[in-house]
C-alpha positions as CSV (number, residue, x, y, z in Angstrom):
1,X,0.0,0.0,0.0
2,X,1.3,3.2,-0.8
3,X,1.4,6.8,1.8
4,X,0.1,10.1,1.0
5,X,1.9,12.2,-1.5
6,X,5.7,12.8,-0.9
7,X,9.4,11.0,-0.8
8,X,7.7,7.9,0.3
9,X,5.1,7.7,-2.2
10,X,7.4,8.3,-4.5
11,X,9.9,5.6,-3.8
12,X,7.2,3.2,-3.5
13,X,5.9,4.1,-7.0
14,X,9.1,3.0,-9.0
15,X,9.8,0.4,-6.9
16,X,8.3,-3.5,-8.0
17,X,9.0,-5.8,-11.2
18,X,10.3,-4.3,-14.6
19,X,10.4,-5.4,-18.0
20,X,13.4,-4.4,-19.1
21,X,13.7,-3.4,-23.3
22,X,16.5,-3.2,-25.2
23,X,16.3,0.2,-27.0
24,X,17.8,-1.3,-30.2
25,X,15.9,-4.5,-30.7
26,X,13.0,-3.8,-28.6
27,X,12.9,-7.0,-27.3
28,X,12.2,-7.8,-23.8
29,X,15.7,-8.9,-22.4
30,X,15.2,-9.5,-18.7
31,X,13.2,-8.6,-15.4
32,X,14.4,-6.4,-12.8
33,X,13.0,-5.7,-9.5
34,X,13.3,-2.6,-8.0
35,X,13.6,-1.7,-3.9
36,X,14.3,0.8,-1.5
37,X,17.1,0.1,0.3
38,X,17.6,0.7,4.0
39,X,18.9,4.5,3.2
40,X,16.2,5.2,1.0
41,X,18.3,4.9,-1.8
42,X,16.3,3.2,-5.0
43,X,18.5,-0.5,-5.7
44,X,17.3,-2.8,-8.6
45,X,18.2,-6.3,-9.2
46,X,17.9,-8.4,-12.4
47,X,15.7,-11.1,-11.2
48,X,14.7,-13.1,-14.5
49,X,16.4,-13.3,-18.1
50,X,14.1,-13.6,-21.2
51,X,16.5,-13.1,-23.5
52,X,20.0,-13.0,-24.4
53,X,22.7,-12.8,-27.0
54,X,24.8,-15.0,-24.8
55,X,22.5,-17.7,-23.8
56,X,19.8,-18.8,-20.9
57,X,22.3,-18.0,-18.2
58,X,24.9,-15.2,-19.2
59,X,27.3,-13.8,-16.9
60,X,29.2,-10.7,-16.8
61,X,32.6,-11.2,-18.3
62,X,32.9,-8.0,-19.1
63,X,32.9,-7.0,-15.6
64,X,35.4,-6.0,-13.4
65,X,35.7,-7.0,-9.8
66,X,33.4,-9.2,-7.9
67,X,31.0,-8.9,-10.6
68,X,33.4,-10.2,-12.9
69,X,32.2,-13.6,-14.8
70,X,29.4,-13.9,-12.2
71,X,25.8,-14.9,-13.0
72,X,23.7,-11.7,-14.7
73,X,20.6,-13.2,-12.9
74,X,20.8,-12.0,-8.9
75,X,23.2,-9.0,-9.9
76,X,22.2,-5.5,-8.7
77,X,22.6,-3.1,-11.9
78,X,20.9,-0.6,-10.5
79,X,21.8,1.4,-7.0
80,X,21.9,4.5,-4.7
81,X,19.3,6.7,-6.8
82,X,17.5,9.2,-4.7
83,X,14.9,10.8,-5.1
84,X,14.8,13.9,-7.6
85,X,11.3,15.6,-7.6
86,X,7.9,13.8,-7.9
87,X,8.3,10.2,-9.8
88,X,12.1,11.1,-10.1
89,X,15.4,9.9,-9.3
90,X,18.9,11.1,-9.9
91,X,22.7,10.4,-8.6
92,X,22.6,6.6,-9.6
93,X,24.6,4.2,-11.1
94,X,23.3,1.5,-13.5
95,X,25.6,-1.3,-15.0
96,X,25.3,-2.6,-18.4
97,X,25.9,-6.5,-18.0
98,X,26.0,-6.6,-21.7
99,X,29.5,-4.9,-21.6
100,X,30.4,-4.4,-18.1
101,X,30.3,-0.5,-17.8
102,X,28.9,1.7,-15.7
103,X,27.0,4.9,-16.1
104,X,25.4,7.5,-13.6
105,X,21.7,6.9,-13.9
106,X,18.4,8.4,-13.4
107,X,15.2,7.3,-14.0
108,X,11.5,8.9,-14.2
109,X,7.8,7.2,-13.9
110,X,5.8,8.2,-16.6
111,X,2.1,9.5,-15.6
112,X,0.1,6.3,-15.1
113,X,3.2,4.5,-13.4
114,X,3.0,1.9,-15.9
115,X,6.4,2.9,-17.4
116,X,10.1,3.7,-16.2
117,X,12.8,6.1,-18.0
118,X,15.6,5.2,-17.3
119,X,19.0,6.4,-19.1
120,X,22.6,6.0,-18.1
121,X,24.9,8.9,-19.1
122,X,28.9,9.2,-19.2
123,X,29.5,13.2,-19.7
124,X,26.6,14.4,-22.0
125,X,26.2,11.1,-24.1
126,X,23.1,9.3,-23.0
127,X,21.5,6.1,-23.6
128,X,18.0,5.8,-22.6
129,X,15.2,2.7,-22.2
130,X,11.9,2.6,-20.9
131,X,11.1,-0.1,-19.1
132,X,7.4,-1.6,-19.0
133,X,5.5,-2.7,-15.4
134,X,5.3,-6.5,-14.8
């Protein structure tokens, strides 16, 4: 159930299951849940794969550290967004399992809460993907 207007609410609204969709193929790739983490910081995990270049269970071999070669399914991409306005969040990382980079992230529920922006940047070159409600 979700409070009254403010922070809270608006945590609560991205948080759940997300289809995630590739923005070149526009095929469904994977499912990741999104939480609130203890600090109110937005964290999202990938909890199912659909599809993938690199088989039914890719890892991440493009990785670097303990995420190297580790399973994609049960890895957080997604972590320490804060809210950024109403339905809005800023100040994140996401990683891309496909290649192993990171980007800052932010993300923004469109009207309805049935869809996520969500774009990863490095300097002023951005790659964006809305994702889709479960």
């Amino acid at each position: 159930m979700r409070g009254a207007g403010g922070a809270p609410r608006a945590a609560a609204g991205a948080g759940g299951r997300w289809k995630t969709i590739d923005d070149k193929t526009g095929k469904v790739k994977s499912i990741v849940e999104i939480t609130q983490a203890t600090n109110g910081t937005l964290t999202g995990k990938v909890v199912d794969i659909l599809h993938s270049d690199k088989g039914p269970n890719p890892v991440c071999d493009g990785c670097e550290g303990a995420n190297k070669n580790k399973p994609v399914k049960g890895m957080t991409i997604l972590w320490n967004l804060k809210t950024d306005g109403t339905n809005a969040w800023s100040g994140g990382t996401i990683l891309d399992p496909g290649n192993g980079k990171t980007y800052k992230s932010k993300m923004k529920l469109q009207t309805g809460g049935a869809k996520l922006d969500v774009s990863g940047c490095v300097a002023f070159i951005c790659r964006a993907q809305t994702w889709v409600r479960e």
